[in-house]
N, C-alpha and C positions, 0 to 999 in steps of 0.2 A: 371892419366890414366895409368900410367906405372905401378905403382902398381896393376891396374886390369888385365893389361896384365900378369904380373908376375905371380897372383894367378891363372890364368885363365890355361896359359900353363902348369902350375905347375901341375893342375886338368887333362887338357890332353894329361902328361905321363902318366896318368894311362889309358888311354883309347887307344883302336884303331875302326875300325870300328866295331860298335854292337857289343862291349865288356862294361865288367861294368863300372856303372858312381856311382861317387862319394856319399857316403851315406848322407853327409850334404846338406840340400837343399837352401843352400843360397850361391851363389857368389857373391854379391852386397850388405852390409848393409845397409839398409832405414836408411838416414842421414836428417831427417825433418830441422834442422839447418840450412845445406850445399846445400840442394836444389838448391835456389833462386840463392849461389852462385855460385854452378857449371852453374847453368845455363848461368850467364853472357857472352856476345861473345867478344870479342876483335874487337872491332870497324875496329880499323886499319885494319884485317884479316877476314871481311866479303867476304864469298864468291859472287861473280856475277854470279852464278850460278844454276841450276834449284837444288832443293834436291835430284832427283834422281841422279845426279851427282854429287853435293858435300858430297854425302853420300855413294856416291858408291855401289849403290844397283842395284842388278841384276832385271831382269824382272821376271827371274821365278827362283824358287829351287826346287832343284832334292833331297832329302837325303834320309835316311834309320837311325834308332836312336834305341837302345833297352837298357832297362835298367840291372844292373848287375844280378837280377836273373832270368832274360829273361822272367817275364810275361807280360812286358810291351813292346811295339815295334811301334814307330813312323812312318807312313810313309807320304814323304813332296813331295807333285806335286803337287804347288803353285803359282796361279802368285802373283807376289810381288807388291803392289798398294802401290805410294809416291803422295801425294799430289802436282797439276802441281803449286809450287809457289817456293821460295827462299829462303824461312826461316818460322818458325812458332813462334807464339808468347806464352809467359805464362798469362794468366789472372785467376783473384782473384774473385771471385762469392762469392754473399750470397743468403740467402733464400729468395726468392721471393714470393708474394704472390698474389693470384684472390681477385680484388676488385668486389663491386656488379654490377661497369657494365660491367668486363667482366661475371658473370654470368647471366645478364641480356639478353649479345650478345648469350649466349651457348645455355641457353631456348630458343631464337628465333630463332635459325639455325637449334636447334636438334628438335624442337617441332612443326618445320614447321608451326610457327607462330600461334599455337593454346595457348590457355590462361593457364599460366602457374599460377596453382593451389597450394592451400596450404593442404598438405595431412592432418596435424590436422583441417583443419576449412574445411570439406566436406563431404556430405550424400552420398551414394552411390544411384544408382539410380534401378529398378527393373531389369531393362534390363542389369545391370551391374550385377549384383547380380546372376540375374538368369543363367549368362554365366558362372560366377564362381560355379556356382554349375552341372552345366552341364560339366566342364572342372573338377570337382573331381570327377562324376559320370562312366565317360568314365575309368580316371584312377583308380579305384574300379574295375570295370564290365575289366580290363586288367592286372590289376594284375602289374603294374607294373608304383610302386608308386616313384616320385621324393624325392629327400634326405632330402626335409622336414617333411617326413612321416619314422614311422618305423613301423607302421603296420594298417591295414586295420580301426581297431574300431578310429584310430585316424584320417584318411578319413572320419568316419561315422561322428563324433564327428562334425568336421566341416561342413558338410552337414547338421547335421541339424541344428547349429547355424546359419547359409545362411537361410535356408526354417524359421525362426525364423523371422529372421530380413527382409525377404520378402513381409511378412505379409501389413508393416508398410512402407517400402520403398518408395519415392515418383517416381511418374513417368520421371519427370525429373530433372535435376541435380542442386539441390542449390550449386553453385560453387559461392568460395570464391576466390579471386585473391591473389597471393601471393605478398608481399608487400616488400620483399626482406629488411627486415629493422632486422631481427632475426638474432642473434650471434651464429654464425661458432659453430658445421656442423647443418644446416640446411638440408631438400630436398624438391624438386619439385616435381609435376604431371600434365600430360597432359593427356588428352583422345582423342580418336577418335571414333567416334561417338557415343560415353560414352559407350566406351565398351573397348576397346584397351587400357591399360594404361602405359605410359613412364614415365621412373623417372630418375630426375637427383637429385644426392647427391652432397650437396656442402661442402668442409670442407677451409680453409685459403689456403693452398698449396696443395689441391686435388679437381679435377674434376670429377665423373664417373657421364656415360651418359650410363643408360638401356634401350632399347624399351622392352620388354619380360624378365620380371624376369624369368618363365618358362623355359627361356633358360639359364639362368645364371648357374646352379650345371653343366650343364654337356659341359659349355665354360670354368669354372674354373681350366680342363683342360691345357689351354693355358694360360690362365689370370696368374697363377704361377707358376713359374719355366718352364725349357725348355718345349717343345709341340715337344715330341717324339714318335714315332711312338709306339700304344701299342693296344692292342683287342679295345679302344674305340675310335682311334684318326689315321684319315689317312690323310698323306701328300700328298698332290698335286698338280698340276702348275694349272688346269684350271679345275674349276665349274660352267663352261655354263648348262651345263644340271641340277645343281644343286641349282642355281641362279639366273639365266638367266642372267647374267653379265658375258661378258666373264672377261678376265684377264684387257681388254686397258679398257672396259667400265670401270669396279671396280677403275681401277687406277684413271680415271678421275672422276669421282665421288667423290672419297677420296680425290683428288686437290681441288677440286671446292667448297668440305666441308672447307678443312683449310682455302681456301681463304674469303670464308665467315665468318669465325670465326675470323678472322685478326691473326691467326696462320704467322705470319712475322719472324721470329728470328728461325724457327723451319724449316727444309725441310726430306721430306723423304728417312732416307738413309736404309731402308728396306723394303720388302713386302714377303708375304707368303700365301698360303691357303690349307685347312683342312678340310677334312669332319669327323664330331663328330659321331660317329656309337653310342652312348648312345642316344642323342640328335636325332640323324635322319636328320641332315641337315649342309649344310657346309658355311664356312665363309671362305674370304678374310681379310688378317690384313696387314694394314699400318702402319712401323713406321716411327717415326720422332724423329729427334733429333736438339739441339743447331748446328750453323753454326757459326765458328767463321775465318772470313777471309774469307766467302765461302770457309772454310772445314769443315765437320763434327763432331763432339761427334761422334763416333764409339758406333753402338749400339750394344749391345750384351745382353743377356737372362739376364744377371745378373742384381738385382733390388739395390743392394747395403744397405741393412736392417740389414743385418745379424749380431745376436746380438752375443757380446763376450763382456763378464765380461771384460777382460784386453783391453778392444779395448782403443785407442789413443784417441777415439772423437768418440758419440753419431753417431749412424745408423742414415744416411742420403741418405732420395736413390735418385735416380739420375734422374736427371730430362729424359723425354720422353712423348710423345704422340702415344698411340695406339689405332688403327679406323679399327672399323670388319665392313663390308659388308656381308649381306644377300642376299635371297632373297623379303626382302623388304625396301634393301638400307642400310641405316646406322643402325648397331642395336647396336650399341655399343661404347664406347669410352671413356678413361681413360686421363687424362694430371697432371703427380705429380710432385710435387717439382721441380717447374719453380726457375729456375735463375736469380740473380738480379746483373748484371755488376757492379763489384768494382772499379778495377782500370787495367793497362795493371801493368802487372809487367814487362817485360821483352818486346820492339819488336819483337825481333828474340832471340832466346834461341841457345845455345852451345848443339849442340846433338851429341852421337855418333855415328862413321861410322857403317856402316849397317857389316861391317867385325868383329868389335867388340860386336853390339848384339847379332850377329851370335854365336859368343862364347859364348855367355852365354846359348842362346837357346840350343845351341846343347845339352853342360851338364844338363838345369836346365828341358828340355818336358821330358825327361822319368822318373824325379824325382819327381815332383809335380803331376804329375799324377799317380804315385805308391800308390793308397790311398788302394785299396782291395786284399789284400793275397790271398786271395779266387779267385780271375777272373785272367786270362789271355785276357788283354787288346789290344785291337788293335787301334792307333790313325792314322785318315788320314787326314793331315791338307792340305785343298786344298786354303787358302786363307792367304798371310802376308802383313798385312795391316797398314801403321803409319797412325796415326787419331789424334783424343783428347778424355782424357779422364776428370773425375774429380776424384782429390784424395784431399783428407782432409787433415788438419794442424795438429799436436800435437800442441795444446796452443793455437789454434782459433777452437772454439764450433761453432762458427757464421760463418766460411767461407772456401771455399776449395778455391783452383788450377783447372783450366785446363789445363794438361801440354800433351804433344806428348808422344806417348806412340806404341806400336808395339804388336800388338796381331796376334798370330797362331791361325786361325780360321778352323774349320773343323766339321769332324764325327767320332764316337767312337763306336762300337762294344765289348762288355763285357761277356764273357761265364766263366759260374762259374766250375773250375776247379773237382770238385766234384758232382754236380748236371747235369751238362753239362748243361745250359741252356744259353739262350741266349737275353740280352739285347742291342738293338740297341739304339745309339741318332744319328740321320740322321739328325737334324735340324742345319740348317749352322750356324747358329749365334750363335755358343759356340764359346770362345774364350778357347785352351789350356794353354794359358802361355799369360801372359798381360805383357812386362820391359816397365820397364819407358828408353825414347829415350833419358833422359837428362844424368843422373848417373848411367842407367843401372841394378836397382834396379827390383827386381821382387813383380809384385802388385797381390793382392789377392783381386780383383775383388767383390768379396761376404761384405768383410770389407771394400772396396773403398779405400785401400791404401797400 
């Protein structure tokens, strides 16, 4: 630790307030090795103490940060959330995976106990048919065709394979039951009252649950990457008029779903809601994450995929659950890369004091955020949060860590110095800067390490 102190103060004589910071953007080298053993606590020298006390961290931070060519500029009015316990532990996870009766339990909860269908062995029926053709006829006669279309003759084109297949269609629906005995990804369909149809796709370690494909291009949206405020996408607390759900009904609903799924190891440490101005209609989203110890996975936007040739170990994203409500309850729901408990590695992990991440934070937020020459960046981290995250091994393919970790959470504002324009991300769950709590090391979120 002395050595980081050394480097660290060394880094700030060069600095005073919102003066330049250092060009290299590493204080900490990721030591995959030394991990496990920095992390060890000294038995004898266990604190009895809450962490926000044996870590000495303040309730809130006040700062102001700019980076050396001043188009970057930090500003931190935060309160600082420590988990109410006395130590966190390190645990080792691997990939976990859905057996067929948890997807047997997903069909029954999400299909409202209608007979979950096999989409290769089913006739469509007249009444089915004839709505799909009435739902491409509307979008024709409006001009304004969804992104499986690129132009009109290929609307016609399917209209009239429809009035084709109309001809012959039976009145009612030879439904085949799915038999859940098909190797991974399979999918499902339900109807209501063979007209409405829900699909759930099953893959080994992924769950997505659709009611309305229809609405799928313009939720996609949200589905990837941040759900920032833009011409097609508004942020909002409450979609009563929109949903008829206010905020507590949605919340409860989205309990009452996990609790029916046996959703047990997962609690929700986020919500949000959005009206789609493409789409015409808005959603509430619940997320969930691992609880270990009754704390958190710290959720945040990042899916952890992000492919890089030199990466350490294969894109593994991170496990979560996310549950959109509508206006006709659950229309939506995604659960990837479930976790499977290896071993603890560690009780209680040797973290550093909140003084010492402090130092690294101050140097490394206006650095790692210096990504576009072009904008003059404004950061306002209104949230510093220790949680869990998971970061992967060099030398295990098969399994990460979750280990304590400290994320700057906020809002960014970006106006391009030349264009003058201006891009907001308002959505709170960006994290600016993820250190690892143990060694101090700074994680890149995108790569899970």
């Amino acid at each position: 630790m002395k050595k980081i102190i050394i480097a660290l103060l060394a880094a700030l004589l060069l600095l005073t307030a919102c003066q330049p910071t250092p060009e290299a953007a590493v204080v900490v080298q990721k030591d995959f090795g030394q991990l496990t053993e920095k992390a060890k606590l000294d038995e004898s020298h266990v604190p009895d103490l809450l962490l926000s006390e044996s870590l000495k961290a303040p309730k809130t931070l006040h700062k102001a940060l700019e980076n050396k060519q001043g188009n970057v500029k930090v500003y931190i009015e935060a309160d600082v959330t420590v988990p109410d316990a006395k130590g966190l532990p390190m645990i080792r996870v691997g990939h976990g995976s859905f057996t067929r009766d948890d997807i047997r339990r997903f069909a029954d909860v999400l299909f409202n106990g209608a007979m979950p269908l096999d989409p290769n062995n089913k006739k469509y029926t007249k009444s089915m048919i004839q709505e799909s053709i009435d739902r491409l006829i509307k979008m024709r006669e409006s001009g304004d065709l969804d992104m499986k279309y690129e132009s009109v003759e290929q609307v016609d084109a399917d209209i009239a394979e429809l009035m084709a297949k109309l001809e012959t269609a039976p009145d009612t629906m030879d439904v085949a039951e799915h038999d859940f005995r098909q190797e991974y990804p399979f999918s499902l369909q339900a109807t209501e009252d063979f007209a409405a149809i829900s699909n759930l796709f099953c893959q080994e370690q992924v769950i997505e649950y659709c009611k309305n494909l229809n609405r799928y291009a313009a939720m996609s949206l949200v589905l990837v990457g941040t759900p920032d405020s833009s011409p097609f996408l508004n942020i909002k607390s409450d979609l009563s008029a929109e949903t008829g759900y206010t905020p507590e009904e949605a919340y409860a609903l989205a309990m009452q779903t996990a609790d029916r799924l046996n959703i047990t190891d997962l609690a929700c440490t986020g919500q949000r809601a959005y009206f789609l101005t493409e789409g015409g209609f808005g959603v509430y989203e619940f997320m969930f994450t691992r609880m270990v110890n009754n704390i958190p996975v710290t959720f945040t936007n990042d899916i952890g995929n992000q492919f890089n040739p030199n990466s350490v170990h294969v894109s593994w994203e991170y496990e979560m659950l996310r549950l959109f409500i509508d206006e006709t309850g659950v229309c939506y729901l995604k659960y990837a890369s479930p976790y499977a408990i290896e071993e603890t590695v560690s009780e209680q992990v040797n973290m550093l004091s909140f003084g010492e991440v402090w130092q690294i934070a101050e140097l490394m937020l206006p650095i790692v955020n210096d990504r576009f020459t072009d904008y003059n960046i404004t950061i306002n981290i209104n949230s510093v949060k220790l949680g869990f995250m998971r970061i992967v091994e060099e030398g295990y393919p098969n399994s990460g860590l979750l280990v304590p970790v400290w994320d700057f959470m906020g809002t960014c504002t970006r106006q391009h110095s030349g264009r003058g324009t201006t891009d907001k991300a308002d959505d709170p769950y960006t994290s600016y800067l993820t250190i690892n709590a143990i060694d101090g090391s700074i994680i890149d979120r995108a790569l899970g390490y």
